[in-house]
Steps between C-alpha positions, in 0.01 A plus 500: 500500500772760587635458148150671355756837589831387452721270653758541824820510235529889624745719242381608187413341192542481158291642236348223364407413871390852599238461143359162624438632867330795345266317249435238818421854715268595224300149497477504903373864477215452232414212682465729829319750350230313367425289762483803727247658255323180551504524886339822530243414227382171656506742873311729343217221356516389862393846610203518261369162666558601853837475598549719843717769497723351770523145360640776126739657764660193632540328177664790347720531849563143480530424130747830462750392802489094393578662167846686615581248750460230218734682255755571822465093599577426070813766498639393829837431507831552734741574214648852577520678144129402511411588818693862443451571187250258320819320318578860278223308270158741511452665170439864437122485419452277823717728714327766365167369636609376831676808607199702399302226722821557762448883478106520475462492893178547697626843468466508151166259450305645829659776609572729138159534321364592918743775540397644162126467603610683829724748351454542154761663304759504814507100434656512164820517692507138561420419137804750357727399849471163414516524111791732515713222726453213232679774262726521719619132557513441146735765466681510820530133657319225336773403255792594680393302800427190278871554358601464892335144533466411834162468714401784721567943510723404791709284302558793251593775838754211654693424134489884359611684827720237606391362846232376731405824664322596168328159477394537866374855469324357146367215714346713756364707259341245311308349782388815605333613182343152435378444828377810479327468160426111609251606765318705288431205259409288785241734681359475098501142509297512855238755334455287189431173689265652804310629172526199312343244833410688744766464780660720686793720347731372719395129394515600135874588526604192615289317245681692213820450685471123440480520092790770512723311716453146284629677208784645595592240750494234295683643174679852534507702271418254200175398666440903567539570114226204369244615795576869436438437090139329596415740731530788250223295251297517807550857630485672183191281385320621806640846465345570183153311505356753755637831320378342166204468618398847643619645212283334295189573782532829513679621111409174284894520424661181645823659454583667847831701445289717214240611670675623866452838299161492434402398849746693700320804316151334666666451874613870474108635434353211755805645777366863394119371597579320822713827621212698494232242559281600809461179713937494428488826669285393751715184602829715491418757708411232780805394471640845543317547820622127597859654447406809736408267759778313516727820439315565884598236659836516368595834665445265837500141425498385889201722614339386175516131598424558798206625364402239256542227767224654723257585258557149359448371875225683596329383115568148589334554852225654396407233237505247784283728704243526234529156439596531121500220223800275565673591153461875614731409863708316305596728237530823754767260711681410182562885439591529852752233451565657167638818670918600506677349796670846563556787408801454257304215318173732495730758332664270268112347367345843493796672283478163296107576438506859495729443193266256369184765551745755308544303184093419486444876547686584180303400131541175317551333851810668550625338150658806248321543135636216294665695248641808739833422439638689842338601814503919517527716233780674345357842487278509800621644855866434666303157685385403139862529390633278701289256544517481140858533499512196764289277330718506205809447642334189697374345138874543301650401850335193490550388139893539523448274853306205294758562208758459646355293745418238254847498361633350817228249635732228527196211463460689126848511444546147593306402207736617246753218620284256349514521135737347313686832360522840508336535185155332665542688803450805276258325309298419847530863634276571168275249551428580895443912360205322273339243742539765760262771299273281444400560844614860539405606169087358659522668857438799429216466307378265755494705743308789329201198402481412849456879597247550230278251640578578847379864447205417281333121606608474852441861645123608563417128550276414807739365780231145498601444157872548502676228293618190709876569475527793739371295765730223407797701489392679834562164634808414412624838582309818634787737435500377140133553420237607735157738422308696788134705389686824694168718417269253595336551108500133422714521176868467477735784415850511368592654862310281682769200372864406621658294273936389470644515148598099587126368371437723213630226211372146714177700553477612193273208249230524862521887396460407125187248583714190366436145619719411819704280349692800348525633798694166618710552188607832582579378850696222342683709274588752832626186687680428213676847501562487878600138471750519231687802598503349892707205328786718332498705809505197755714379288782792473509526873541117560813505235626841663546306847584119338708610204649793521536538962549108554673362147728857386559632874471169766570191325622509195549100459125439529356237302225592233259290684567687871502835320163409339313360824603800716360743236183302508522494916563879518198573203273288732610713815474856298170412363365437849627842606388693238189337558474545855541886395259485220269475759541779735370709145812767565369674190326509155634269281648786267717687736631222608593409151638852467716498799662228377587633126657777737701304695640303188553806331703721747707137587548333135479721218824735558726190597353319173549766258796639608641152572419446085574863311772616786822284549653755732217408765661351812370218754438717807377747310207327399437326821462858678322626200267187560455556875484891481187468203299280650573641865367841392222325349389311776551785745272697269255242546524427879453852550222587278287181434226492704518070603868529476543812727215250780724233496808699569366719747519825320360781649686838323265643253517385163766683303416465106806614302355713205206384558592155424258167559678208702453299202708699294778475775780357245495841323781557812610185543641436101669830455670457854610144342629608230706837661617288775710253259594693256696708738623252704621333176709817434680468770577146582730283304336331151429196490705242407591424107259161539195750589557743215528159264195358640369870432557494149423118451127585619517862291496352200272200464541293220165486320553131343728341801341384784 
């Protein structure tokens, strides 16, 4: 069975090998794909003849993780150019697809086509951030790094600056930014699976956890790349059916991408209506007077309390005087118990709320006009100016940190050690740009469909017939979706609903009226986002401590098998951690995703490029360029990211340099990188005359070698 995706020979093969493996690829592949058309056809047949919705959750939960694990259990094996690298054997087109599958996170899947629902125009940042960094690693790193050969980023720092302090530093750095990123794709995985059968988030992680961990456990890297190219089928297939769909609803045109003109021109007259629409009005200024409340109690949070507690007392007495319904007691000693322990955690909930009460007083539920491309305005008053001013230098600051960001994810770089030459690693930076618009090209667009019929089917209609999926996702999480009738009218308004960026695209066929079976699709495809980039990442962490801290730095004289079974002991161990973090639900899925393209920015991108297009650049020079980046970046952080600044105690005020979001925190950390070794360089002695030769050996990379 494990031959189905090449055998345990490891190195690199010939041509006329290379050609059969691909034409075997193609057969397997065309094999999978219709048989997975198949699958949801005969689940959707089952629907129309009274299949449950839970019994179409856990077969797609089930069917999706025996899938992976099955293709991890086929590509197991123990031999370590396979287990690394996927034996140097994965052509371009299939490299291509899995590192779009690798790239195409929760973030990405869940997480994109939300924040342009919530945002609008502020969220093309991740779509040109992103973009801009595949440009980058074709042009930068991919085929220089290929020309290098070995198995991990560290690998690369230890060889080109000459020592293990480098690797170490790379090491570090490596498992920070995947754990980081990791944890995002797990707390996805947990959302997906509470949606798809009902159990608890915390359950649902640990379900996913099991098809993520066979995978990579069983196979590396080469089982990574054959689940990764079947979980793209799936995620794009489930991308696309939804979008398709509502175009063709609402324009007649099933072609998506070509109308997001035509419809953003419709959200901009609906957002004009609802701004000015009296029962809006009426629900906003509520809110403003629940803001003025709790700006009250603020100015003395103990007396306020204190307060609170004894009119809640004295309710819950008088109810038992008057010998009130049961339910009546019961819910007036539940608010009771509801109530702050003290003053500092009064303090903390009402500032939390009051900021809450402050975005629902503002139009469009605190959301800006889809197609306002900055908050402020450029020729209003001095506050106009620079808010305006701000907001701009927040959007370019975040597409330089996902540029450059993406050009040093070390689980995306990774891949590029797995073709067979430099040539295909060029090739497969091509091919990941395409499969990867696909998506990106369709978010957009999705986003403005889902806010057309938001505005225009949803709002106005009677609370007793809301649509079934609000109450669902209320369930599985009430600071994801929840709806309250503020004014007491009986029909729902845009202000009136709370609802996270993370559930726009699973939500969206329930929003489009499609059968639920699409809806389990669209899950599928977002585990299989989450899933497949949780591999590469598990995976680049586990090889960070096996190959590159036990084999290059402890024992060198390891056997392949030993090296092998402690990468697959340490990915176990890191996958229950990351887990165990997952669910504490530190933040929204897309911060954390950005905090970690910071933190591989400011640490990897000046060693890398330097390291290539700079011979002169010394060893300790780029380990204090390392440590100085991505310690500016995480002190940035620390101090000015709300969870982060919690768990660290944090008390100062928040200090925003220029304005600047936490998220965009590498926009220090790279340029502090990239002073700090090039002026150390200067003045410390060059490296040695094997460096420089190394240098020029990866400088130059023979097209038709490999």
């Amino acid at each position: 069975m494990a031959g189905l995706f090449g055998d345990d020979g490891g190195g690199v093969s010939n041509a006329a090998a290379n050609k059969a493996f691909k034409q075997n690829l193609n057969k397997i592949y065309k094999w999978y794909v219709g048989g997975f058309i198949a699958f949801v056809i005969v689940l959707g047949t089952l629907e129309q003849m009274g299949l449950s919705r839970e019994w179409i959750g856990y077969i797609f939960l089930l069917a999706t993780i025996g899938l992976y694990a099955g293709i991890g259990f086929m590509s197991r094996t123990n031999d370590a150019a396979e287990y690394y690298v996927a034996g140097r054997r994965v052509p371009a087109v299939y490299n291509g697809m899995a590192t779009g599958a690798d790239w195409m996170s929760a973030a990405s899947f869940i997480g994109m086509a939300g924040t342009l629902y919530l945002t609008g125009y502020g969220g093309l940042a991740f779509i040109m951030g992103w973009t801009g960094g595949y440009c980058l690693v074709a042009l930068f790193l991919a085929p220089y790094l290929r020309k290098f050969g070995q198995f991990t980023i560290p690998d690369f720092l230890g060889e080109r600056y000459g020592g293990n302090l480098a690797r170490f530093i790379g090491i570090f750095a490596a498992i920070l930014c995947s754990f980081t990123y990791v944890v995002a794709q797990i707390y996805g995985v947990g959302l997906i699976t509470s949606r798809l059968t009902g159990v608890a988030f915390e359950l649902g992680i640990f379900l996913g956890l099991g098809g993520i961990l066979v995978c990579s456990f069983l196979g590396g890297m080469r089982a990574v790349t054959w689940t990764q190219v079947a979980q793209y089928i799936v995620l794009i297939v489930a991308y696309m059916i939804p979008v398709v769909w509502l175009s063709v609803k609402q324009t007649s045109v099933p072609i998506p991408q070509a109308i997001y003109g035509f419809q953003l021109e419709k959200v901009t007259a609906a957002e004009k209506k609802l701004t000015n629409d009296p029962k809006e009005l009426e629900v906003r200024e509520i809110f403003k007077q629940r803001s003025a409340a709790l700006a009250e109690k603020l100015k003395d949070p103990a007396g306020a309390l204190a307060k609170d507690k004894a009119d809640a007392e004295k309710k819950v007495a008088d109810l038992k005087a008057a010998s009130a319904p049961a339910g009546e007691i019961a819910a007036a000693e539940k608010a009771l118990a509801g109530l702050p322990k003290d003053a500092a955690a009064a303090k903390a909930a009402w500032t939390r709320a009051k900021a809450a009460a402050d975005t629902k007083a503002r139009p469009l539920n605190g959301m800006p006009p889809h197609a306002q491309q900055f908050a402020g305005d450029p020729n209003g008053d001095a506050k106009a100016k620079e808010t305006f001013d701000t907001s701009r230098r927040n959007f370019l600051a975040l597409i330089f940190c996902l540029m450059v960001g993406t050009a040093a994810l070390p689980h995306i770089l990774m891949r590029y050690y797995t073709v067979p030459s430099v040539r295909e690693a060029r090739e497969s930076v091509t091919w990941s740009l395409f499969f990867i618009f696909l998506l990106y090209f369709t978010a957009p667009a999705l986003a403005v469909l889902v806010k057309y019929e938001v505005f225009t089917s949803l709002v106005g209609t009677p609370f007793d017939q809301l649509p079934a999926w609000i109450a669902s996702w209320a369930k599985v999480d009430p600071t994801l979706m929840s709806v309250t009738d503020v004014n007491k009218d009986g029909l729902f308004q845009l202000n009136e609903m709370s609802i996270g960026g993370d559930i726009i695209v699973l939500a969206t066929p329930e929003i489009g009226g499609l059968p639920y079976v699409i809806s389990g699709l669209v899950a599928a495809g977002g585990l299989a986002a989450a899933l497949s980039t949780a591999d590469g990442l598990l995976l680049t962490i586990a090889n960070a401590l096996s190959h590159d801290l036990y084999y290059k730095m402890i024992d060198p004289n390891a056997s392949t098998a030993r090296r092998v079974a402690i990468s697959k002991t340490l990915l176990l161990i890191v996958a229950l951690a990351a887990a165990y973090v997952a669910a504490q639900k530190p933040a929204d899925i897309l911060f954390l995703v950005s905090a970690a393209f910071s933190f591989a920015a400011a640490a990897f991108f000046p060693a890398l490029t330097l390291g290539i297009f700079w011979k002169r650049a010394t060893g300790i020079a780029a380990s204090l360029g390392m440590v100085a980046g991505l310690g500016v970046t995480f002190y940035y952080m620390v101090m000015n990211q709300p969870w982060l600044r919690s768990v660290f105690g944090v008390t100062s005020p928040v200090d925003l340099w220029w304005g600047i979001q936490p998220i965009s925190a590498g926009l220090f950390g790279v340029p502090v990188g990239f002073a700090v070794i090039i002026l150390v360089s200067l003045v410390t002695p060059a490296p040695s005359k094997k460096i420089q030769e190394l240098v020029e050996h990866v400088r130059y990379p023979n097209l038709v070698a490999r």
